[in-house]
N, C-alpha and C positions, 0 to 999 in steps of 0.2 A: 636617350637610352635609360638614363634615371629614373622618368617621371613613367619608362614603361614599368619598368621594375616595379617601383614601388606601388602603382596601380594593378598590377598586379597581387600583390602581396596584399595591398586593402580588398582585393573581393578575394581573395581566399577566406583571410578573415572575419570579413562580412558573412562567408557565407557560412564559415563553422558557427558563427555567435549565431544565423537562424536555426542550420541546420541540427545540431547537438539539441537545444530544447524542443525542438521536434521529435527527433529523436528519443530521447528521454521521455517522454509525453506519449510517442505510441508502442513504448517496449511497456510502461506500465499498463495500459490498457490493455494491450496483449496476455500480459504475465502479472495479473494484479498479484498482491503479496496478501498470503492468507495465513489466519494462526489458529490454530487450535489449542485446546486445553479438554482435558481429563480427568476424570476422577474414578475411584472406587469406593463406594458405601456399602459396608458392612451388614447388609441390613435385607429385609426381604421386599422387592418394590411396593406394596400395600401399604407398609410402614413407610417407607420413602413419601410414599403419596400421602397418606395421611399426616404426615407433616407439614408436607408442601402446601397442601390444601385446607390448612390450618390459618385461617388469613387475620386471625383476632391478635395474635401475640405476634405482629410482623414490625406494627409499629415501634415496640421495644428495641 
């Protein structure tokens, strides 16, 4: 009766040790985690752009 027990009890846990990083592994692929970031410049985009595209003073 023991040895069913406790065989028992080793493939449950067998089977959560495979099945949770499974798990975990196809919920991110499912729901990758995304971040965004924002800003606001003051400024009118021509000027924006002419900065940006200013590429001599980038190394500084």
């Amino acid at each position: 009766m023991k040895t069913k027990k406790q065989s028992r009890i080793l493939f449950i846990a067998l089977g959560l040790v495979i099945a949770l990083p499974a798990l975990s592994f196809g919920l991110s692929q499912l729901l990758p985690a995304t971040t965004t970031r924002e800003i606001t410049i003051d400024a009118q985009p021509d000027q924006v752009w002419e900065v940006l595209s200013d590429l001599e003073p980038f190394p500084q």
